[in-house]
N, C-alpha and C positions, 0 to 999 in steps of 0.2 A: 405201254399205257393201257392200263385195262378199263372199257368201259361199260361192260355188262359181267354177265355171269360166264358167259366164254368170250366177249369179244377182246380180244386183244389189237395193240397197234403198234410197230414195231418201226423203229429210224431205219434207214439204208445206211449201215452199218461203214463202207466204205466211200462215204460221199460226206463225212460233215463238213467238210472246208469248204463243199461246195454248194452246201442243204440251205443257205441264203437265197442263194439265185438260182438252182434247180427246183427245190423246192423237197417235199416229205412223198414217200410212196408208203399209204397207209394199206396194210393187209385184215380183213375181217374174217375171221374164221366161225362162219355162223354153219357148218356140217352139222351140227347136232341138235339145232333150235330151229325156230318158224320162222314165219316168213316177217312175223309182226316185231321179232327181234331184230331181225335184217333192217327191218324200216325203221325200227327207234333208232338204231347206229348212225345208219346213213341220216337221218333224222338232226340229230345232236351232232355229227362230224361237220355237216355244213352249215349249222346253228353257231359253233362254240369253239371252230380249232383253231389256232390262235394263229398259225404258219401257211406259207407259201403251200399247194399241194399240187402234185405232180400226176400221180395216178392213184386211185381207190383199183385192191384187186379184194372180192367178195367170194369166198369159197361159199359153194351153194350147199342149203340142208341137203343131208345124204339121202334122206327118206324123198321117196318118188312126188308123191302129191304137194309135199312140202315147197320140193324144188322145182315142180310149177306152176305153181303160183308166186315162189320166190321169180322167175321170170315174167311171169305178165304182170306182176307189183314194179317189176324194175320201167318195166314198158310204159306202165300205164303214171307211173307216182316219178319219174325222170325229171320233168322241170318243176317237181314240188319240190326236189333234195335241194335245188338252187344251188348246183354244183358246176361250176364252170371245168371241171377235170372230166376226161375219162372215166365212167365206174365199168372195171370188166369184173365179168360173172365167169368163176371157174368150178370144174367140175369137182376136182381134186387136187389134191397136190402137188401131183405129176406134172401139170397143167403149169403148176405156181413155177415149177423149177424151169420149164421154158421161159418165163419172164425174167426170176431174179435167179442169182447163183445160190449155191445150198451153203457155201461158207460164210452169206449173208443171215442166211432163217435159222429157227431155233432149231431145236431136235423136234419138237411137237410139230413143226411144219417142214420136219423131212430135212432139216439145214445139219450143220456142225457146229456153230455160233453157239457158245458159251454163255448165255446168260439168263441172273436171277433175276424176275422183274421186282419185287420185292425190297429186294438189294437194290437195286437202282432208285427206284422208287425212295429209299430212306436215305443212301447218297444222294442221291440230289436234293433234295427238301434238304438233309443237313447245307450241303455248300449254298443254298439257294438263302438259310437264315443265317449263314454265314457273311457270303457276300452283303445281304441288308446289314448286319455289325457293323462290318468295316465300314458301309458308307454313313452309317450313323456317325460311327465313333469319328470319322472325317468332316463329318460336319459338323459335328459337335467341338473340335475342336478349331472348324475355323471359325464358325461363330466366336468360341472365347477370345482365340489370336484377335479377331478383328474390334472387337469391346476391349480388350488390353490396348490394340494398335490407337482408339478411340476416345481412350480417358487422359482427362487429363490430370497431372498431377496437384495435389493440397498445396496451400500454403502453411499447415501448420504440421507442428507434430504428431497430435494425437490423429487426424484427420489419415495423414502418411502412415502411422503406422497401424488403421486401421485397415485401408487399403491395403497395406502389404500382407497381412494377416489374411485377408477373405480370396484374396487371387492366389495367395498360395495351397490355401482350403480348397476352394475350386481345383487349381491345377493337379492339389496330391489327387482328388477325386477323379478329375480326367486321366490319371496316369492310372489307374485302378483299372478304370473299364480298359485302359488299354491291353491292360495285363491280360484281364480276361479274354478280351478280344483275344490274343495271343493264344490264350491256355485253349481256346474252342479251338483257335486255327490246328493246332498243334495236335492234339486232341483228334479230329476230325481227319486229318493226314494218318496218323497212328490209326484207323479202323479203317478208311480205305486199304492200306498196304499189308493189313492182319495179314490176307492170305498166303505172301511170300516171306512174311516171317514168320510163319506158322511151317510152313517147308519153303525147306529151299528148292525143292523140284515147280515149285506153282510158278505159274506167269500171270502178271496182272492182263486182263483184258482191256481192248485198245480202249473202250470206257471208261474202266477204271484209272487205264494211263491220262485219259485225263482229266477226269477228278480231278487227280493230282494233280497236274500241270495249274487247273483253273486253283487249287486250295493254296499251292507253291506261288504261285503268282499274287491271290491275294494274301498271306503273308509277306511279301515281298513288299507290296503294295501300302498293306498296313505298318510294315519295317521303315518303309521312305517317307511315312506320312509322321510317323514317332519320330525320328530322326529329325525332319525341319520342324516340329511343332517344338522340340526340349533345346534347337539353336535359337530358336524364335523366343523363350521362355528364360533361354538363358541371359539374353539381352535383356527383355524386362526386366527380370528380376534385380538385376543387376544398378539398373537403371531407379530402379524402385526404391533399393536400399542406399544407391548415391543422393537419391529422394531425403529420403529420410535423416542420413548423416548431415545432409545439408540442411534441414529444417533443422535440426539438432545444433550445427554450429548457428546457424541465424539466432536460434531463442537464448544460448548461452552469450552469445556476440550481445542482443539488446540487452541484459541483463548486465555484465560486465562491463559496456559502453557507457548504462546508468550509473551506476558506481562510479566509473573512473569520472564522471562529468561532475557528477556530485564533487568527488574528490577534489577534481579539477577548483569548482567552484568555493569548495570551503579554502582552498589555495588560496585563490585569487581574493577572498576576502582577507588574506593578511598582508594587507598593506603598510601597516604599523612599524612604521621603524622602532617606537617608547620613546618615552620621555623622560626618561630615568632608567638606572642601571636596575633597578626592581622589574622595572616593567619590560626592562630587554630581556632580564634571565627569565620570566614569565613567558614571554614571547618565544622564546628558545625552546621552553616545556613545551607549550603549546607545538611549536611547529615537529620536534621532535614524536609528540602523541600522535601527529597528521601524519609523521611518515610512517612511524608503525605501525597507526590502523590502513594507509597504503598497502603494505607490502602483500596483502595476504588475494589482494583485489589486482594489481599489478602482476602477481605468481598467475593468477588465473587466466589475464588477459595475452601473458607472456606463451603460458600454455597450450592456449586457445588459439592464438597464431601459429604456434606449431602444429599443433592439428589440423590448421587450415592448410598448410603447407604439403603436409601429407596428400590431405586428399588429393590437392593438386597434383603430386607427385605421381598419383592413384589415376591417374588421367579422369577425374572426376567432369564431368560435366558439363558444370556449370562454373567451371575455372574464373569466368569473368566477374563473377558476384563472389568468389572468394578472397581471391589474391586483392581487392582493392581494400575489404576489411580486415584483413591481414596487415595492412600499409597502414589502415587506421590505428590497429590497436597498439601496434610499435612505435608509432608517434605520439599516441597519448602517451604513455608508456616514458618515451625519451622526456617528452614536454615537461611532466610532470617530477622528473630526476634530475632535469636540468634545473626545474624551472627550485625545487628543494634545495638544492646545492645555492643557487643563487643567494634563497632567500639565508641557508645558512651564513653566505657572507655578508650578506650585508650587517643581518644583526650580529654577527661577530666584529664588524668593524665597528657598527652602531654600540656595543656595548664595550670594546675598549675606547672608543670618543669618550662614552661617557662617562667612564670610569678616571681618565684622566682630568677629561674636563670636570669632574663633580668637583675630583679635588683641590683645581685651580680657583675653579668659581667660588668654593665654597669660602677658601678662605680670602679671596678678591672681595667676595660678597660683602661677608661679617667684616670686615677691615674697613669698606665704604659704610658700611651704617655702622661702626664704631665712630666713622668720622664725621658723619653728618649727625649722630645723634651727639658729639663731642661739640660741635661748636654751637656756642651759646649763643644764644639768640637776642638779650641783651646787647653783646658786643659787637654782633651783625647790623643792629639799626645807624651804626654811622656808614658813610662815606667806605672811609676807610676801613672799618671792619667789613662792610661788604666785600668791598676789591680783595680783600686779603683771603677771607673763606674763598670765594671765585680762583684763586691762584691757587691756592690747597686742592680745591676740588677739579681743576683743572689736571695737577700735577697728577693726582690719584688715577685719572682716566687715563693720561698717558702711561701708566704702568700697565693697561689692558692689556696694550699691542706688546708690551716686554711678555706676555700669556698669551697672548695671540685669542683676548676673547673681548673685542671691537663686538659693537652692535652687531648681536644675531642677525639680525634682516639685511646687514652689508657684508656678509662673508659669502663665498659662493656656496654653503650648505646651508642657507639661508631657510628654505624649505626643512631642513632637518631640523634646523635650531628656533626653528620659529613657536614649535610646538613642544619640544625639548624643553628648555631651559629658559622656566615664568619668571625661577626666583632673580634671574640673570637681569631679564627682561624690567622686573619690578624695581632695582637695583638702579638698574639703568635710567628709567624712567622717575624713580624719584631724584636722582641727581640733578637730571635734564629740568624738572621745575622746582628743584632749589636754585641750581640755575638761572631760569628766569626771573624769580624772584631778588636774588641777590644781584644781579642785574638791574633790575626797577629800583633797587637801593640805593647803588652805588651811581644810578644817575641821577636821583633827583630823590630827594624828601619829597615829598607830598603829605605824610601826617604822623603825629605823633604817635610812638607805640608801646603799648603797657610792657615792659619787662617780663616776658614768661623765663623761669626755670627748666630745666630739661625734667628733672625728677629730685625728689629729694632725696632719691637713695644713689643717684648714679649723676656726679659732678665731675667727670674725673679729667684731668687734664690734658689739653689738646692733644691727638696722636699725630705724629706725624705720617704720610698718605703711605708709605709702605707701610707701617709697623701693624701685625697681626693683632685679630683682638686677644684680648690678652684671655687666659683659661679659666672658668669662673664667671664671665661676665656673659648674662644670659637673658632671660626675661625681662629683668630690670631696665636694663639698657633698650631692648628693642621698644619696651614700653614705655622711655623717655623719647624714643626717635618719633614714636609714632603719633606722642602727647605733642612734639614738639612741629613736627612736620604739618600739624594740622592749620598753623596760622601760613601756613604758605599753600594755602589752596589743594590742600588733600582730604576734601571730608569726607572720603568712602574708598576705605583703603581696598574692601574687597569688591572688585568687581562680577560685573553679570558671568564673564569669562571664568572668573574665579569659583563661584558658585557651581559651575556648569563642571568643572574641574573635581572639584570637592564632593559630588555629586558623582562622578563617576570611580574616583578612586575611594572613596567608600564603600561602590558598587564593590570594585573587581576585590577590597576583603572581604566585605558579606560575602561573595560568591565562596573564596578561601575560604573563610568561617566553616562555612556549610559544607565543602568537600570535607574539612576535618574533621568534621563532626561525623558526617558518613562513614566516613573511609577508616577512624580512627576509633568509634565508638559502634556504631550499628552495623558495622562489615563484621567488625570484632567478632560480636554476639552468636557469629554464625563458625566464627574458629575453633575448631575440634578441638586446638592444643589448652586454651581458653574454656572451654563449657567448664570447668570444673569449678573455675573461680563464681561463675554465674547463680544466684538466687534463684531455690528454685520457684519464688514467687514472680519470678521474672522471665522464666522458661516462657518459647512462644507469643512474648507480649514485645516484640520490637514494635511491630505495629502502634500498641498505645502508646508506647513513648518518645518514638519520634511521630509520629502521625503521619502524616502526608509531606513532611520533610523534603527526600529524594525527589519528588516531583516540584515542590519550590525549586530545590535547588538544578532540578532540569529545566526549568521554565528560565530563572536567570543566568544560569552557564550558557545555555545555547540557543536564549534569542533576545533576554531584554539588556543585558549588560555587551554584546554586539550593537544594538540598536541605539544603545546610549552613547555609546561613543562615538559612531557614526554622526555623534553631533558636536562632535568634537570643530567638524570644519563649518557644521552648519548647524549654528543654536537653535535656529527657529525652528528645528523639526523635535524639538524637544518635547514641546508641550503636545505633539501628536503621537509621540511614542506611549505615553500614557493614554493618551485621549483611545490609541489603538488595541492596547492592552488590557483594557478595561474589563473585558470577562475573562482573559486569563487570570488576572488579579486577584478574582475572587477564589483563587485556591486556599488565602489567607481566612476566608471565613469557614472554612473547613478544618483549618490546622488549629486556630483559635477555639473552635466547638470541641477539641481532643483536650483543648489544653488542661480542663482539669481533673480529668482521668489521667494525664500525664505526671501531672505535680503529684495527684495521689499516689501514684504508682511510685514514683521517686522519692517522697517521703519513706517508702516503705524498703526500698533498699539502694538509697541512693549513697550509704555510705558502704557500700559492700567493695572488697576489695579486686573486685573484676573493672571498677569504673576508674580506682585511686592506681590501676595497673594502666588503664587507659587514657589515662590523664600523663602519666610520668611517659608515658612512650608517644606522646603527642609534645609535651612539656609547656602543658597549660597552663597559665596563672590561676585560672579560675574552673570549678566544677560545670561538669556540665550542666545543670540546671541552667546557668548562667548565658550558656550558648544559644541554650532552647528557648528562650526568651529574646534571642536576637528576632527572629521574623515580625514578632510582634513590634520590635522598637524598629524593624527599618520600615515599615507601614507608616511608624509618626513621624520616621526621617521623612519622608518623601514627601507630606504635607508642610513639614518646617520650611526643608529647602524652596517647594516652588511659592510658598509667603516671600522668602526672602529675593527669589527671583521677580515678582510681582513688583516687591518696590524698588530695586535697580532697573526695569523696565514700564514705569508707570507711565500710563500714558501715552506709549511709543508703540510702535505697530507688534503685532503677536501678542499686547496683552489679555487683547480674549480671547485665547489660544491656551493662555496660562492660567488664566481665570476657571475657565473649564474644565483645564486641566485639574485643577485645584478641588474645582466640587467633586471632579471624578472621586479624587483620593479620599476626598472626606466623607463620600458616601459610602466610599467602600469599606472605611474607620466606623463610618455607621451600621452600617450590614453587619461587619464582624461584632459591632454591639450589641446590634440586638440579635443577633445567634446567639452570643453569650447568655443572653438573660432568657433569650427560648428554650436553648436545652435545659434550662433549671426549673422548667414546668415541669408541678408533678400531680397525681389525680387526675389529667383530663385521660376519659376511657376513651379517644377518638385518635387521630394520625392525624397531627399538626401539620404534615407536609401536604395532607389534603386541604388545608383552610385558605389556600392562594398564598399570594410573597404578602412577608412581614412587614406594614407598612409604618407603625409607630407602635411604640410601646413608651408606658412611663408610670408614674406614680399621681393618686388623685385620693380628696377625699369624694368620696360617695354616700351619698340619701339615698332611699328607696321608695314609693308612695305608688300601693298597689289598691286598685278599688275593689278587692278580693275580699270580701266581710272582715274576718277577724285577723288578717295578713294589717288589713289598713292600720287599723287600731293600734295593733304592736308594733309599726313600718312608724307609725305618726307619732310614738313614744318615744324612737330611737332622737334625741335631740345630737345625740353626739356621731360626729359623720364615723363613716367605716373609713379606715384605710384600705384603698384597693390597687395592685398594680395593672392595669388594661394591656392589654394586646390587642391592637387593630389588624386582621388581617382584610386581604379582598373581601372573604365569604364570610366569615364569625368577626363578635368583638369578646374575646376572651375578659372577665373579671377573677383575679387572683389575689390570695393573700400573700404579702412578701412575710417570708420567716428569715434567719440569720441564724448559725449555726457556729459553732466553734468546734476546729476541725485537730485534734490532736496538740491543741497548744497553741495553733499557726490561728493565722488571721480569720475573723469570719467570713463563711462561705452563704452566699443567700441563695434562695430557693423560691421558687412560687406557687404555694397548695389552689389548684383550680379551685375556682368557687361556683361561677354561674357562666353561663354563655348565651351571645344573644347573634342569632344569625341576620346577616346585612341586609339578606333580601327580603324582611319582615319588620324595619327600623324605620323611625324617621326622627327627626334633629329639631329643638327651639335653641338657637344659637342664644338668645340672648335670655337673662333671665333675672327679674325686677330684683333689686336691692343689692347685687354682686355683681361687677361685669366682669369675674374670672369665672363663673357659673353657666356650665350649657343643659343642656335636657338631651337625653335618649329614649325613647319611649317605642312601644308596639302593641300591635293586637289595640287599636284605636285609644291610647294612653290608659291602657289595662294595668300598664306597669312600666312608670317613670323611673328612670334615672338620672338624678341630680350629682353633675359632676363637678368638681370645682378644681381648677387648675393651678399652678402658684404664682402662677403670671397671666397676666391678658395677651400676650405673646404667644406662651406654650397654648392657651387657649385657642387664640386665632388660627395656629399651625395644625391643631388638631381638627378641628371643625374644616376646615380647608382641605384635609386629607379624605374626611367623610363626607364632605360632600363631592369631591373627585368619582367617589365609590359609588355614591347613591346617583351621580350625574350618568358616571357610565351605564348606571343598571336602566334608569330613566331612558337615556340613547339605542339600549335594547329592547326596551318594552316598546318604545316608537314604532319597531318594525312590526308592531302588532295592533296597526291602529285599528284593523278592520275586527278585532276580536272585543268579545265583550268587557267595556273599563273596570268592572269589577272581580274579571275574573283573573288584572295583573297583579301582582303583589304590591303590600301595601307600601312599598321604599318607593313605589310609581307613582302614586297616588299621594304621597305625604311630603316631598321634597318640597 
């Protein structure tokens, strides 16, 4: 260790092992310098040296004067050095070799000892920023080991695999420095040992042996610490990516669990046995479509438990959150294969019942109303004509059980036949109060009875109670049973049931309708084999001419014609199925706004031979024009039917259920009307969909009376009113002229050229108006400019003024919140109401 311009300082070359607790013998060779170099040494040795010291030997300057005052400096400056050791002052060398051995000292101090300080100097600094590596890079990596051993794991995917990503970023980075660490150690060993592989005559010096040992050691060191950090790394990782596979089955597991529950659940809502052999084979489609779209969600759940299974196999983890949704997804799975087989059987038994039974009943059926509509009612008012029809119709009933079709409600599939088999039921039931009736006969007269005829076209003679109706006798006959049936207390043959019936099996063909329409004409259009036959005025326009179709028809396939029937057991929830429906509904006033871009379109090649090809492979009676017009007619069904349910329930609980129901439908008849007559405005430069909802529209004469100078003049000339059509919205009241057009031969199309518009929020109203009470007033800008409207009713009148004053109240109820603001600065519809 050199720390002057000659001082050197040199180990006791054969004492490291014991240079701890012996301590360093430092030698200063100050022979050629002064005395004040002597004292910076000893100065800075007892200042700064870092080790145990044993003894200071001081070779004195050679020159005489030097060397003494180098002794009376040692004399006099001894407890400055603050040196707890011996310092001995030697003359020369000679001196030095009495103390230490010369195999100890260098050759400069008379020794044999081998060494470059230089070279030590740079080995040691090398191993000295070596050793710092190694313990960096060891703590560096237990820091990460212990953040790895600290985290915890995601619960989702993306979360897992982002975590897996940055600990393995990290780790490649950690294994880097390792490298390096390595390549220096490596490195640093290879320039120690140059000199014996440079000749084989060299020997390392005991120094250098151990360099090495200390550089082999920290390699060694750095080897043991790589080694547990990539077993330690190897488990995370491991553990990370069982992470991850596992968030993976989980997000596939909720996803395939939604599906199968869904599945599950569209399942469970076929509880339908039918009620006919149409509606089982429909039922069979149906349940057959449910297993097909099944299978592909079943493949995946099937799948998915096999991979669950794996990982287990895999000694995964978290075994205990696997194998139990494993157990889940194989039992939905079973559930719903069973639960399909079932339902196949049953509708296969349910549709050979009915298929037997249709044709027992059928002809059972027509045989009892041949017989009841057979006997005359004349020959029933005695005594004895009573008893005798009673014994016929007796006789007839007992053929039921020879058919084994006794009252549905007393058979043990009573529950099946209950809902099955009306006409069975109707049959039945009208027997049962002919019955009663020729009963009341046959006991007593009580009053005389006018002679009714059955029909004049059907007299025909008695049948006996087996004999079939005969082939040919059809309407006439039913319409003498039912002429005749009425004096025996039948005055409403169809009931609330029946409507409700009617009502739905209309539903489930509209629904039919519309899939054939889709699937037979608008799928078509998209058939490559097909494009050929297609107009190319027709190219690209399926849109105009079905409209919004497919979405009708998804709105009734799969949720209103479910919903209907569900009221099958429970009528009263009938009138809320619409009441609930009410803005779905309105897809109809969007299909109806296409409809005469449609008709157009279809006049224009609706005879082309792409539609008369899709007509014969559907084997239609009628063009489609024809079909495209069904949505529009089952909007008026719906209004007919709950009329007529109105009056079989007048009076009785749910009919303001049905009542409401009712306005729903008609307002929505309404809306789709006046869409119709909106989109036939033409000239207004503005966006109708910005004037608020369309609240009336209609037809009026209109005056005009403006106090504008020469406007007045010519306004107060016009004796003869204007014809104007009005559109009321929220915000404007639009004034149009209706024109009428003749459109290719076909019927008139009307139209309404904009005239004037007068915005809501600058109106005000004189309802009533001297010498006409169908006469109201519109006026603004403080009756700047009247309009005299005249309506064709004081009805239509009152209805309209009722509407505007709704409009002008609400704007009034908004202006209130501004009472603190000045009255003249609200608009004048505040001030003039």
């Amino acid at each position: 260790m050199e720390l002057g311009a000659s001082v050197r300082c040199q180990h006791t070359w054969g004492m490291k092992a014991l240079a701890a607790s012996i301590g360093f013998i430092i030698i200063i060779d100050r022979r050629r310098d002064k005395w004040s170099a002597v004292k910076a040494s000893l100065t800075r040795i007892a200042g700064a040296f870092p080790g145990n010291l044993q003894l200071v030997f001081v070779l004195r300057p050679s020159r005489f004067i030097q060397r003494a005052i180098a002794d009376i400096g040692i004399k006099l400056y001894r407890d400055d050095f603050k040196m707890k050791v011996p310092i001995i002052m030697l003359n020369s060398v000679s001196d030095l070799h009495g103390y230490i051995d010369k195999c100890q000292l260098t050759r400069e101090l008379g020794g044999t000892l081998e060494y470059g300080h230089s070279q030590w100097i740079h080995h040691r600094t090398a191993i000295e920023n070596f050793a710092m590596t190694v313990k960096t890079t060891a703590q560096m990596l237990q820091t990460f080991g212990t953040d790895l051993a600290e985290t915890e794991l995601p619960n989702d995917v993306q979360c897992t695999e982002e975590l897996l990503s940055a600990h393995t970023d990290h780790h490649s980075k950690l294994k880097d420095e390792l490298k390096l660490a390595v390549k220096q150690g490596a490195t640093l060993l290879t320039c120690i040992r140059e000199p014996v592989t440079r000749s084989a005559n060299s020997k390392l010096s005991p120094d250098e042996l151990e360099n090495v040992a200390t550089v082999e050691r920290l390699l060694a060191q750095l080897d043991e610490t790589e080694k547990a950090f990539d077993q330690f790394w190897t488990k995370h990782h491991l553990k990370l990516e069982q992470c991850l596979q596992l968030r993976h089955f989980e997000h596939d597991f909720r996803e395939v669990k939604l599906t199968l529950d869904n599945l599950m659940e569209a399942q469970a809502g076929f509880s339908d046995v039918g009620d006919s052999v149409t509606r089982v084979e429909h039922l069979l489609r149906e349940q057959k479509q449910l297993e097909e779209k099944g299978q592909e969600p079943l493949e995946k759940a099937q799948t998915l438990a096999l991979h669950g299974e794996q990982l287990i196999q895999n000694n995964h983890y978290a075994v205990d959150s696997i194998r139990p949704k494993c157990v889940e997804l194989r039992r939905i799975c079973d559930d719903f294969t069973n639960e399909t087989k079932k339902k196949y059987d049953i509708l296969g038994k349910s549709l050979e019942l009915h298929k037997q039974l249709d044709k027992v009943s059928d002809q059972w059926c027509e045989a009892g109303i041949y017989l009841l509509a057979s006997q005359a009612v004349d020959k029933c008012q005695s005594q004895e004509g009573a008893e005798t029809a009673l014994v016929e119709i007796e006789k007839f009933l007992a053929t039921a059980k020879e058919h084994q079709l006794s009252n549905p409600k007393d058979t043990h599939n009573h529950l099946l036949f209950a809902f099955s088999f009306p006409k069975l039921e109707d049959v039945q039931e009208m027997f049962d109060k002919r019955q009663v009736s020729l009963k009341k006969l046959a006991a007593k007269q009580t009053r005389p009875v006018q002679p009714v005829a059955p029909h004049p076209e059907s007299s025909p003679k008695r049948a006996s109670p087996k004999t079939t109706r005969p082939a040919g006798v059809g309407g006439p006959l039913i319409s003498a049973f039912r002429y005749s049936i009425q004096y025996y207390s039948t005055p409403y043959f169809f009931s609330f049931s029946h409507i409700i019936n009617e009502l739905i099996e209309t539903e489930r063909v509209y629904v039919e309708e519309l899939q054939s329409i889709i699937e037979g004409y608008a799928s078509e259009m998209d058939n490559p084999s097909l494009l050929h036959l297609i107009p190319s005025m027709l190219q690209n326009k399926k849109d105009i001419l079905f409209g919004n179709l497919p979405e009708i028809y998804e709105f009734h396939n799969r949720i209103f014609l479910k919903e209907l029937e569900n009221c099958i057991e429970n009528p009263e929830l009938l009138a809320r199925c619409f009441l609930k429906r009410k803005e779905d509904l309105q897809i109809y006033e969007k299909y109806c706004q296409n409809k005469p871009r449609s008709e157009a379109l279809w006049r224009q090649c609706g005879d082309s031979i792409f539609f008369q090809e899709c007509q014969r492979k559907l084997d239609h009676k009628l063009s489609l024009d024809a079909y495209l017009l069904k949505p529009v007619q089952r909007i008026t069904k719906y209004q007919l039917l709950l009329k007529e349910m109105l009056k079989c329930s007048k009076n009785s609980e749910g009919t303001a259920e049905l009542e409401e129901a009712l306005a729903t439908v008609l307002d929505i008849i309404k809306s789709v009307n006046d869409s119709m007559h909106q989109i036939a405005i033409t000239g207004y430069e503005g966006d109708v969909s910005e004037l608020g909802k369309l609240l009336m529209q209609g037809s009026f004469n209109v005056w005009t009376d403006h106090k504008k100078g020469h406007n007045k003049v010519k306004d107060l000339a016009r004796f003869k009113p204007m014809q104007r059509h009005l559109f009321l919205y929220t915000k404007m009241l639009l004034f149009c002229k209706k024109r009428e057009e003749n459109t290719d031969g076909h019927e008139k199309t009307a139209s309404y050229s904009f005239k004037n518009s007068l915005k809501m929020s600058t109106v005000g109203i004189t309802e009533n108006v001297k010498g006409d009470n169908k006469k109201f007033e519109i006026w603004y800008n403080g009756r700047e400019e009247v309009y005299i409207i005249q309506a064709s009713s004081v009805e239509l009148k009152n209805t309209w003024i009722s509407e505007i004053r709704k409009v002008l109240t609400g704007q009034l109820e908004a202006c209130r919140g501004k009472t603190r603001c000045d009255p003249m600065m609200l608009p004048s519809s505040c001030r003039s109401v």
